[in-house]
C-alpha positions as CSV (number, residue, x, y, z in Angstrom):
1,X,49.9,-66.2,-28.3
2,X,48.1,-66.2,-31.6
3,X,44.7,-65.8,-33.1
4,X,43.0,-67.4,-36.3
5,X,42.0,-64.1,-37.2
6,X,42.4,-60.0,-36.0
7,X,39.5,-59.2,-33.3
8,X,38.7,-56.5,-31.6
9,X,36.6,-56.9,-28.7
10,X,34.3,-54.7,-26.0
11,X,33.7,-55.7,-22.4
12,X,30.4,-57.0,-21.4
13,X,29.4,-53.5,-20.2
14,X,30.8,-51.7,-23.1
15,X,33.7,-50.3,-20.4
16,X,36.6,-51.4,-19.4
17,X,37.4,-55.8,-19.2
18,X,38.2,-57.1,-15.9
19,X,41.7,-56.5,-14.5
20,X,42.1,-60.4,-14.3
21,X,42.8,-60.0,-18.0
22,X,46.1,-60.3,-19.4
23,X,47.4,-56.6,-20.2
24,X,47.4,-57.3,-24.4
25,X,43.9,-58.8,-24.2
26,X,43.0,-56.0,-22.0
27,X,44.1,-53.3,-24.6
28,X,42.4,-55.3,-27.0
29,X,38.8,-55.6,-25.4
30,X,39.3,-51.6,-24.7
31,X,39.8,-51.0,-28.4
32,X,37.4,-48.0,-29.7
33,X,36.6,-49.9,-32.9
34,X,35.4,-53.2,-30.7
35,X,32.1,-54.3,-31.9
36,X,32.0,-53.6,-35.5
37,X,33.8,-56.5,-36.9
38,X,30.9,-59.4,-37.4
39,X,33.1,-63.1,-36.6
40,X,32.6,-66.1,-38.3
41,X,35.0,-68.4,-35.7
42,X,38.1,-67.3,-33.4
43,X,39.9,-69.8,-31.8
44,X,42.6,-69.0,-29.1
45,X,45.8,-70.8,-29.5
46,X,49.1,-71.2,-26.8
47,X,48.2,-68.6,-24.6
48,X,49.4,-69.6,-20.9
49,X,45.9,-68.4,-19.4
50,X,44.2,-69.1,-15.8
51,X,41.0,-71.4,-16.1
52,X,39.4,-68.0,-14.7
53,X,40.6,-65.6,-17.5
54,X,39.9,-68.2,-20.1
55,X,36.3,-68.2,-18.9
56,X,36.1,-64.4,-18.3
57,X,37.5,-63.7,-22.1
58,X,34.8,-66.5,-23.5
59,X,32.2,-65.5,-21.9
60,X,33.0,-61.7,-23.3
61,X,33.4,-63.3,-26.8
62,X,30.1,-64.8,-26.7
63,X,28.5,-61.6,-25.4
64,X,30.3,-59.6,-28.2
65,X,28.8,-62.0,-30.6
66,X,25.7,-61.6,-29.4
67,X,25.5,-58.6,-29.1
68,X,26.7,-58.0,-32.8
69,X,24.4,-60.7,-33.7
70,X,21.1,-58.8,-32.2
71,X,22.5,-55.6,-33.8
72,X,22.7,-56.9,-37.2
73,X,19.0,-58.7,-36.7
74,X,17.8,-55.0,-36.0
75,X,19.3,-53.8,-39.2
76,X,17.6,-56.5,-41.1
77,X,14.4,-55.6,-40.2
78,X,15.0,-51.7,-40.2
79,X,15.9,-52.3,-43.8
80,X,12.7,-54.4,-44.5
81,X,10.6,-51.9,-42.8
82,X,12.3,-49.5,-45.5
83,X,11.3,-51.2,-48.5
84,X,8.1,-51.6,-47.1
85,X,7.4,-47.8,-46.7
86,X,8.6,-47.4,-49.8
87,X,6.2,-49.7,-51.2
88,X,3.5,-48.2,-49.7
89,X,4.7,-44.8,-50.8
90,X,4.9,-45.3,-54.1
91,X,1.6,-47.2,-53.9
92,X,-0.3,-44.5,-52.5
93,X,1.8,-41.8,-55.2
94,X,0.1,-44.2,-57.9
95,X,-3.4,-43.0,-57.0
96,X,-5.6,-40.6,-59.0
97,X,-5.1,-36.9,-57.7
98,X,-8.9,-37.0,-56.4
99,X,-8.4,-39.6,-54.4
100,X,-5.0,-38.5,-52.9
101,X,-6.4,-35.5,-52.1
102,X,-9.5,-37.2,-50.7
103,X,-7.1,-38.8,-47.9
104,X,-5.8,-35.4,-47.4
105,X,-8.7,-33.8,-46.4
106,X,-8.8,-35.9,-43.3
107,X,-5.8,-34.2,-41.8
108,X,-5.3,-31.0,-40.9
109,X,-4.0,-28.2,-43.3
110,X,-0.6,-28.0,-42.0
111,X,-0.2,-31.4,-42.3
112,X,-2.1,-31.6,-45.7
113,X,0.9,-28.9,-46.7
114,X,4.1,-30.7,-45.4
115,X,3.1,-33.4,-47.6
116,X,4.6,-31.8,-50.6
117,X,7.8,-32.4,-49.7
118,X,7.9,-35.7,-50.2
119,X,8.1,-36.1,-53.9
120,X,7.6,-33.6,-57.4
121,X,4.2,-36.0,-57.4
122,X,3.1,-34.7,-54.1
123,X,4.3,-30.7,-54.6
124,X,1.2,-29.3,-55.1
125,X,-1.2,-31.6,-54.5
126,X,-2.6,-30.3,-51.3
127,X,-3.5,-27.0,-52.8
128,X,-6.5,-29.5,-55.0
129,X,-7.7,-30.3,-51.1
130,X,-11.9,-29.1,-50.3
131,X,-11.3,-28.9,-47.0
132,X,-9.4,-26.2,-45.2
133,X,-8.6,-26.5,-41.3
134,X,-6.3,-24.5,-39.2
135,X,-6.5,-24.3,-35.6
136,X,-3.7,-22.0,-33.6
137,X,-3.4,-25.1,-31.0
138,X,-1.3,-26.8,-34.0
139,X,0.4,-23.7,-34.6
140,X,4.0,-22.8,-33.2
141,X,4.6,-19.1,-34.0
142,X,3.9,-15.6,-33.2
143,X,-0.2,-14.6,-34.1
144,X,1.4,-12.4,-37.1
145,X,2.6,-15.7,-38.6
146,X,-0.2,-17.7,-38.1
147,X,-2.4,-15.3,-39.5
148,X,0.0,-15.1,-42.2
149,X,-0.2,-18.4,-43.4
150,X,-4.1,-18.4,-43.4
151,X,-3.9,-16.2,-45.7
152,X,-0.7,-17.7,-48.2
153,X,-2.9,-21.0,-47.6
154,X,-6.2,-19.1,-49.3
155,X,-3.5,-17.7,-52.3
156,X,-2.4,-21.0,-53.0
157,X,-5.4,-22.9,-52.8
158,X,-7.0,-24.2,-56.3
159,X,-9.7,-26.0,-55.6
160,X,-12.9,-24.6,-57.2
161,X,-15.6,-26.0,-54.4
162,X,-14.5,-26.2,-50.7
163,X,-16.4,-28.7,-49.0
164,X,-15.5,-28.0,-45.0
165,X,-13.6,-24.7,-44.1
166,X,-12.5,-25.0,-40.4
167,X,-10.9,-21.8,-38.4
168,X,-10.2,-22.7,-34.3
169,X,-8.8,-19.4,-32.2
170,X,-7.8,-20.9,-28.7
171,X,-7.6,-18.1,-25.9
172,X,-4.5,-15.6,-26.0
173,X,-4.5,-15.3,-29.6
174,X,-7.2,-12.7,-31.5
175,X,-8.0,-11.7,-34.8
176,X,-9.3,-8.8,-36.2
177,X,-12.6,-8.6,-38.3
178,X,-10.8,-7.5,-41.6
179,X,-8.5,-10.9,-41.5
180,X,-11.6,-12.6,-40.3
181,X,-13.9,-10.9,-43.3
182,X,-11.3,-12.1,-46.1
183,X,-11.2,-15.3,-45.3
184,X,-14.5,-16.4,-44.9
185,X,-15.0,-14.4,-48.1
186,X,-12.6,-16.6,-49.9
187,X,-14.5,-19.3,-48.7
188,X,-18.0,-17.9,-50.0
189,X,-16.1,-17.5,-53.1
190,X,-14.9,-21.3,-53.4
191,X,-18.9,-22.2,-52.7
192,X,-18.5,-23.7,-48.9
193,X,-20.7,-25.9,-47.8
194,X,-19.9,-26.4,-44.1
195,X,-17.7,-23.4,-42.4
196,X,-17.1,-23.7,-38.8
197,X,-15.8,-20.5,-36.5
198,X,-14.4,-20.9,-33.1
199,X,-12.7,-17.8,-31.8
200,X,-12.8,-18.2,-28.0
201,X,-10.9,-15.2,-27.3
202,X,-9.9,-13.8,-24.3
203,X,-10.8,-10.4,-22.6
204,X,-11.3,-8.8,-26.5
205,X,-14.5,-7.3,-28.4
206,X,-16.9,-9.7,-30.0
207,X,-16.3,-9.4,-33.7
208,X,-18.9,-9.0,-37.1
209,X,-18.9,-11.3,-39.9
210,X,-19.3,-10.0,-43.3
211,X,-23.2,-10.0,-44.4
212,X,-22.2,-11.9,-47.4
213,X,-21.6,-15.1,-45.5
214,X,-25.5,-15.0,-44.6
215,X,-26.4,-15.1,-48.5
216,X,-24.2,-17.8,-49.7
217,X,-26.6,-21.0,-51.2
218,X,-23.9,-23.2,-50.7
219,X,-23.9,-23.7,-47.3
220,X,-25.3,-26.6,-45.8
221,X,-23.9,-26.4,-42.2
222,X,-22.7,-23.1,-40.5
223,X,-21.1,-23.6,-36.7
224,X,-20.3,-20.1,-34.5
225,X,-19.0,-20.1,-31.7
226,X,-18.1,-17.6,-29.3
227,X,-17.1,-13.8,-29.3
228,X,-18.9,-12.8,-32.8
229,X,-21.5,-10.5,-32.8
230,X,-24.9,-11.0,-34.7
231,X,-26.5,-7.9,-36.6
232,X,-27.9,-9.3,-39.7
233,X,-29.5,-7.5,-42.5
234,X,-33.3,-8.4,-43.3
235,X,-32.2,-10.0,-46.3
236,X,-30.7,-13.6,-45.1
237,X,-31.2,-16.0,-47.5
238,X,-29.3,-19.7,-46.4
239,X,-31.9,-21.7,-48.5
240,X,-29.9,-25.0,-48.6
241,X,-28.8,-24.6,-44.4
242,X,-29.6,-27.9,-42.5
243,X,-27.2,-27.5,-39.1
244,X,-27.2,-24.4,-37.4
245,X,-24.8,-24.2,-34.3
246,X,-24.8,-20.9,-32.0
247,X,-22.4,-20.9,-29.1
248,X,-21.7,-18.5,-26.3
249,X,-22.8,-15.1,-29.6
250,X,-23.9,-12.1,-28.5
251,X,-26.7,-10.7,-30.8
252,X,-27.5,-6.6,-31.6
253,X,-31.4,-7.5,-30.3
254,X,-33.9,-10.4,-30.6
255,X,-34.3,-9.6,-34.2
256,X,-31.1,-10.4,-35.3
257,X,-31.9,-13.3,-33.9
258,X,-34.7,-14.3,-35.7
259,X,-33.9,-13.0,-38.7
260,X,-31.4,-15.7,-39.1
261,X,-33.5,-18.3,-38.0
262,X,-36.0,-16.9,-40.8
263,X,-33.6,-17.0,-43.2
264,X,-33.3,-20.7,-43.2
265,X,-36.0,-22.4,-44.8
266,X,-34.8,-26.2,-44.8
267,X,-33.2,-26.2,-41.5
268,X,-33.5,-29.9,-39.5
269,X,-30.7,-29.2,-36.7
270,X,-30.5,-25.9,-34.5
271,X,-28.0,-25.8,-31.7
272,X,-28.4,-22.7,-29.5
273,X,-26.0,-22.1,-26.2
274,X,-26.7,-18.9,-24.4
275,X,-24.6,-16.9,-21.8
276,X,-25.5,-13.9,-19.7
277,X,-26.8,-10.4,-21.8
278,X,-26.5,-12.0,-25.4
279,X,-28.9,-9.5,-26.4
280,X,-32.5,-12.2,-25.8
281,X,-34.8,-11.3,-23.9
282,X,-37.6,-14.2,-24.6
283,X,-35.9,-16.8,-27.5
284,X,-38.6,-17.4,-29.8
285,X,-37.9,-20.4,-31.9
286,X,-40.2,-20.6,-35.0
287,X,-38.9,-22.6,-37.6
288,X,-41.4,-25.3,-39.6
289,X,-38.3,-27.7,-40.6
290,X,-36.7,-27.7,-37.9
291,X,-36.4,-32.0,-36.9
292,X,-33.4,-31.1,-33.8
293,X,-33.5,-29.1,-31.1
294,X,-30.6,-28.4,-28.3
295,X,-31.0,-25.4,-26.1
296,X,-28.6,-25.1,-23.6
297,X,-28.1,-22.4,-21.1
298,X,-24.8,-22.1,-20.1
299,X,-25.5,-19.0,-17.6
300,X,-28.8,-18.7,-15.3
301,X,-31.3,-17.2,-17.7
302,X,-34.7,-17.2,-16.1
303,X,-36.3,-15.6,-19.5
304,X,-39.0,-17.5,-21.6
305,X,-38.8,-19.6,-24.3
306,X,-41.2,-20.0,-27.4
307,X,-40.8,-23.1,-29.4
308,X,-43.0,-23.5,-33.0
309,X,-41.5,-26.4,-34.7
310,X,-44.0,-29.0,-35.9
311,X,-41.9,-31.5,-37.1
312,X,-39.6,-31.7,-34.0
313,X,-38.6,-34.9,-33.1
314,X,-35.9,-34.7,-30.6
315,X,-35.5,-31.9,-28.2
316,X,-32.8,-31.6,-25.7
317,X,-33.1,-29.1,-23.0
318,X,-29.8,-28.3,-20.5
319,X,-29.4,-25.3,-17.8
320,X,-26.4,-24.7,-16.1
321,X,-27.8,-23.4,-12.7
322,X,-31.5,-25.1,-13.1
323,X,-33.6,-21.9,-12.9
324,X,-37.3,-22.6,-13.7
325,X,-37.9,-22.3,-17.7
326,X,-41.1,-21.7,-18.8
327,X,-41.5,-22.2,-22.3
328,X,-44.4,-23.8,-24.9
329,X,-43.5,-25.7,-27.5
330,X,-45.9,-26.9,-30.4
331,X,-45.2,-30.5,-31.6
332,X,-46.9,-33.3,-32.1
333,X,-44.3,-35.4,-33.8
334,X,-42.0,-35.7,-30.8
335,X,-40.7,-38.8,-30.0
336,X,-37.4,-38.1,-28.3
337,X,-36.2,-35.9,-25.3
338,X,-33.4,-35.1,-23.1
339,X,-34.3,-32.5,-20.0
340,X,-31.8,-31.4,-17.8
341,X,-33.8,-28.5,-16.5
342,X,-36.3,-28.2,-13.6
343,X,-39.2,-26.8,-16.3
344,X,-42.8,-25.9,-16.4
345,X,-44.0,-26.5,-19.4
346,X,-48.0,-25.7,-21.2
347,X,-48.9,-27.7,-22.8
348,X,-47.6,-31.0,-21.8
349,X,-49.1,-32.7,-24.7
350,X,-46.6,-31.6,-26.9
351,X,-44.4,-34.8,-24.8
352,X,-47.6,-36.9,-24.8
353,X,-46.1,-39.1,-27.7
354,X,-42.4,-39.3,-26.4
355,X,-40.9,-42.9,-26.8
356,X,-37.6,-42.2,-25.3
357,X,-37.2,-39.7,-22.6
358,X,-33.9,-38.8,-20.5
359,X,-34.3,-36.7,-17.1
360,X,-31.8,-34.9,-14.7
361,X,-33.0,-35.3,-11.0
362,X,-34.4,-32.1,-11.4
363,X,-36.3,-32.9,-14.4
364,X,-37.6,-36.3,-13.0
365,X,-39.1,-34.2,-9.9
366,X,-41.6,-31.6,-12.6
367,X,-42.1,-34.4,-15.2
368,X,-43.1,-37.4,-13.0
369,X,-47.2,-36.9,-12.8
370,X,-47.4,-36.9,-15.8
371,X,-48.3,-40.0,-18.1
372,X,-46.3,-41.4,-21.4
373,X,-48.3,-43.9,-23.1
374,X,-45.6,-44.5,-25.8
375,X,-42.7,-44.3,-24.0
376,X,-40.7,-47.2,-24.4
377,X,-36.6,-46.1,-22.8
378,X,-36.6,-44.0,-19.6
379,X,-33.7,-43.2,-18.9
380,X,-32.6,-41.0,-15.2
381,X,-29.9,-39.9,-13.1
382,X,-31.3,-39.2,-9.4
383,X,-30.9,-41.1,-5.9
384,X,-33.0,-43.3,-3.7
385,X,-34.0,-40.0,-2.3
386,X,-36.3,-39.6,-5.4
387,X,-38.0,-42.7,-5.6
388,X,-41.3,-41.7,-4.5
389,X,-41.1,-39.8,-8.2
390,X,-39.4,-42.2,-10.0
391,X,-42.4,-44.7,-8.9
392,X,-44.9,-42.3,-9.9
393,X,-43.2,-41.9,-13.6
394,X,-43.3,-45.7,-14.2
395,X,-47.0,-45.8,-13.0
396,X,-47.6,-43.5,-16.1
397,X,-45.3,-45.4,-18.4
398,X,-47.0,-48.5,-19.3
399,X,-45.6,-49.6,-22.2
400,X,-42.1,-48.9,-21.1
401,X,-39.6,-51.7,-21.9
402,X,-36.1,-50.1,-21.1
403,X,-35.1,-48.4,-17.9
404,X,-31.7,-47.3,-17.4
405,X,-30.8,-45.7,-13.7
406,X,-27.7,-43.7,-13.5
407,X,-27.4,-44.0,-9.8
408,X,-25.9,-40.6,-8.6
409,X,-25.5,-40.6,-4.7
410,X,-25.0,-37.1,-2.8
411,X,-21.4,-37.1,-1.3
412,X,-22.9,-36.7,1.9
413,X,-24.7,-39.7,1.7
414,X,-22.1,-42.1,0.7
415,X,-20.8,-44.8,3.1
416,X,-24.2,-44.2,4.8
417,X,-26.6,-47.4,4.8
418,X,-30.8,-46.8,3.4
419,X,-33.1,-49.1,3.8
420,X,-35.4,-47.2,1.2
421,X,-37.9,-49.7,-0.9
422,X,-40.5,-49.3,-3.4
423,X,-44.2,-49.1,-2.6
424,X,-45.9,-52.7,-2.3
425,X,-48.2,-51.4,-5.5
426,X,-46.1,-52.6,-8.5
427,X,-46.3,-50.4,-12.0
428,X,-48.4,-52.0,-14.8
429,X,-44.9,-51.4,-17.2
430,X,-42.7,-53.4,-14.8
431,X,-45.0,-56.6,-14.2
432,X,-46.0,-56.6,-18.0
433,X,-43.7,-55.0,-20.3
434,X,-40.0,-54.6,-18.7
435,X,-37.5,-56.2,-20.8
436,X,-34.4,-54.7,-20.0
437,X,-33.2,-53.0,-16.8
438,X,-29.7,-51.3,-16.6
439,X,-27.8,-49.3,-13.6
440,X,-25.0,-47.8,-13.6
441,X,-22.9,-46.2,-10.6
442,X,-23.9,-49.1,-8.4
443,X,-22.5,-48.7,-5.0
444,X,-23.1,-51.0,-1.9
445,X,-26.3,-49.8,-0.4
446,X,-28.7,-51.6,1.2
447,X,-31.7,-49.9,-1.0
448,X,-29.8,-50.6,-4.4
449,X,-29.9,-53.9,-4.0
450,X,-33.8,-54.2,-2.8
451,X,-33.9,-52.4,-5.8
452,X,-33.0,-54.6,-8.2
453,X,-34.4,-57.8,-6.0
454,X,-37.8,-56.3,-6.7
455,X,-37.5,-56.1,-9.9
456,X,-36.4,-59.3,-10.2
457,X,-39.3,-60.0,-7.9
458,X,-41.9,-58.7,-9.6
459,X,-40.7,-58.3,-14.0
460,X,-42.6,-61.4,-15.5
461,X,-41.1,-60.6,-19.0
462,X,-37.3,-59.1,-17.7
463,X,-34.4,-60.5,-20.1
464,X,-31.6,-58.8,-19.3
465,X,-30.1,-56.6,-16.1
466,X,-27.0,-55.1,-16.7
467,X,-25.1,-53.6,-13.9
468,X,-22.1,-51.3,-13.9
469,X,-19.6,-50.8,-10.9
470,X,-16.5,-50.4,-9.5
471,X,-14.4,-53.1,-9.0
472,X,-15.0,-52.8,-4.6
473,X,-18.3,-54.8,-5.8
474,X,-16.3,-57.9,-5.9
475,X,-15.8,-58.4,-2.6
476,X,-19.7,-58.4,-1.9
477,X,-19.7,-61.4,-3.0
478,X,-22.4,-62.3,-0.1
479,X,-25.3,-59.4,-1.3
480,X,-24.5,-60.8,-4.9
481,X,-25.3,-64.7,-4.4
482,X,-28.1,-62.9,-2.3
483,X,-29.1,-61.3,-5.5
484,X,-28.5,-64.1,-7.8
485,X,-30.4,-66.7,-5.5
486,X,-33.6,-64.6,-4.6
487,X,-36.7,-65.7,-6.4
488,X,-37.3,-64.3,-10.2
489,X,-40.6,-63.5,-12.3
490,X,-38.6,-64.3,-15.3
491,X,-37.3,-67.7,-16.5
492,X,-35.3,-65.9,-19.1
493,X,-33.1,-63.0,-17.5
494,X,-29.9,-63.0,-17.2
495,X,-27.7,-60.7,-15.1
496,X,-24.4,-59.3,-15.8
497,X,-21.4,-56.7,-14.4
498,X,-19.6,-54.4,-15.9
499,X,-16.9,-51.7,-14.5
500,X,-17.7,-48.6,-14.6
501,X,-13.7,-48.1,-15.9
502,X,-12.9,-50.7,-18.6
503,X,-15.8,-51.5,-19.2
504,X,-15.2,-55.1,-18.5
505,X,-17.4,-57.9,-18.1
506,X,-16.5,-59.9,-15.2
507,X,-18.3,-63.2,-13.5
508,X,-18.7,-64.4,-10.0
């Protein structure tokens, strides 16, 4: 037996070679080292070998070789994808500081930090970072430590002008208000412009904030959300505050609520989320900026609201339980609204200029008598069961060009058949200024698709209808060439489906 040149060789599997194998060739597939030795040609010489073995110890060869082959291929590219990194690396290291720390900024401050290990460039460049975030979700530690690094975070940090300051408690962790007081002092100090507290405690006392936070002129956006407390002084002055966000606070009284509000005279956006005894009887909301407005309720709260705000535009209006809200509001500049709420509301002509409106079914049912001469999107979530007010709303809308139907069926109702239809008295917007009709949570009702045939039926200037589903619609492939096939107003609409899932867009 001889070889051209020393191998050493694994089995196919990486075990041990077939028994068939000679005993030498055996010991010599088996060998630990098998597999690092790259070949460049073997041949096997006098060696008085079966057909079978001969075939058995190729076809490991060429495995081997292949194997080796592959393995070197993934070392190639490893090593490219190296040099590549490297590139990039010392691309990015070749940027000005303001920029680097620019791109730093986007990521949060524990990240921002391990970034200096990765060259004497990069040491202390995080510390020139505005923006500060730390959130105990990214934290693994005891709450001793966490707090701990807050505060060696603050020491170390050098820049002069913090643009966001971020702090995120997630249950089972607390802090106290002295911690809490520094740092949002230190961020005062380094003129903030938008800070952003969430401590959603659990089970502990709501905590103060220092009164110096509600006199910085810095601040252009302040978030708080849950378990602080609210007893301002009289003197809150946040003359450069635009966004306001109030979450799930408990105030000392109503004053303390509208002091703040007071002390903001160029605030556009006010977000307001109330809970159970926050301290409010009837919210008064008097603020002559103010452009945004979203109230939501996450408890029942059946107290009244007083909104003064002639520049609104948009309002959004949400209740967790749907009690009856009375509340007045003085605009005439509103265009936009989202009610979720089942409301009573003097005057109504503070929604007489509305062009897009969005209603819960409990909304549609206290709005629909009531007429829109500028709306141009409707947009609802109800059933067939409230088409009688849904009809009624688009008699009073007629200039509307948009109407998008969230189609939200009753568990109770679904796999039952309705033949439900609209009236044979077609609204003046759906005959002469409909342009674009879209559904959503279409199911395989009878009524759903009268629906849609009598808008096709009856909308002269209807471009587009736009229907999402789940996939089950494809094998109704009878109701849609039904659909597709029944006689249209409008040369120029087109229909398409979507689902509801991937949004998809898929033909029959």
């Amino acid at each position: 037996m001889g070889w051209a040149m020393p191998l050493n060789l694994r089995s196919r599997t990486g075990g041990t070679p077939p028994p068939e194998l000679p005993t030498p060739v055996t010991r010599l597939l088996s060998c630990k080292n098998a597999g690092k030795i790259i070949f460049q040609e073997y041949r096997v010489f006098a060696i008085d070998l079966s057909k079978r073995v001969k075939q058995s110890l190729h076809s490991h060869m060429a495995d081997l070789v292949q194997r080796l082959s592959k393995k070197r291929s993934v070392e190639k590219e490893k090593e490219k994808d190296m040099e590549k990194g490297q590139k990039h690396i010392d691309q990015l290291s070749n940027l000005p500081d303001s920029i680097i720390c620019h791109i730093l900024s986007f990521l949060p401050t524990k990240l921002s930090v391990a970034t200096s290990t990765l060259s004497k460039r990069w040491k202390h460049l995080w510390t020139a970072v505005p923006v500060l975030s730390f959130s105990s979700a990214e934290f693994i530690g005891t709450l001793g430590s966490f707090v701990d690094s807050i505060g060696k975070f603050l020491t170390n940090c050098q820049a002069q002008n913090v643009y966001q300051f971020t702090i995120d408690f997630k249950p089972f962790l607390e802090v106290d208000e002295e911690h809490l007081g520094t740092w949002v002092a230190a961020a005062v100090e380094r003129n903030v412009q938008e800070l952003k507290l969430s401590l959603n405690f659990s089970h502990v006392p709501t905590v103060r904030l220092p009164g110096r936070l509600f006199a910085c002129r810095t601040l252009v956006s302040l978030k708080l959300i849950d378990n602080i407390f609210i007893d301002l002084p009289e003197n809150v002055c946040l003359q450069n505050l635009r966004t306001l966000q109030l979450e799930r606070l408990h105030y000392a009284n109503e004053g303390s609520f509208n002091i703040l509000l007071s002390g903001c005279p160029v605030l556009e956006d006010l977000v307001v989320e109330r809970i159970l005894d926050d301290g409010i009887l009837d919210m008064v909301i008097n603020v002559a900026s103010l452009k945004r407005l979203n109230l939501k309720n996450y408890e029942a709260n059946d107290h009244g609201l007083l909104i003064s705000a002639p520049l609104l535009e948009r309002i959004e209006l949400s209740q967790k339980n749907f009690n009856v809200l009375n509340f007045q509001i003085d605009s005439s500049s509103l265009v936009e609204a989202i009610i979720d709420i089942h409301v009573t509301c003097e005057p109504i002509e503070a929604f007489a200029n509305l062009e897009f409106l969005s209603l819960s079914e409990y909304a549609l049912f206290s709005m629909a008598f009531h007429e829109f001469h500028n709306l141009v999107c409707l947009e609802t979530t109800t059933s067939c069961a409230n088409w009688d007010d849904l009809e009624e709303l688009l008699h009073g809308s007629n200039n509307l060009k948009t109407l998008v139907y969230h189609i939200e069926v009753p568990i109770l109702h679904r796999g039952h058949n309705c033949d439900k239809s609209f009236s044979k008295t077609v609204p003046v917007c759906v005959s002469a200024s409909l342009k674009a009709l879209k559904l959503t949570g279409f199911i395989n009702q009878n009524c759903y698709w009268t629906f849609i045939q009598y808008m096709l039926k009856n909308a002269k200037f209807l471009e587009e209808v736009k229907i999402r589903t789940s996939s089950m619609l494809k094998k109704r492939r009878r109701h849609i060439r039904n659909m597709l096939n029944c006689p249209r107003a409008s040369t120029e609409c087109q229909i398409r489906f979507f689902l509801d899932s991937t949004d998809e867009e898929y033909r029959f």
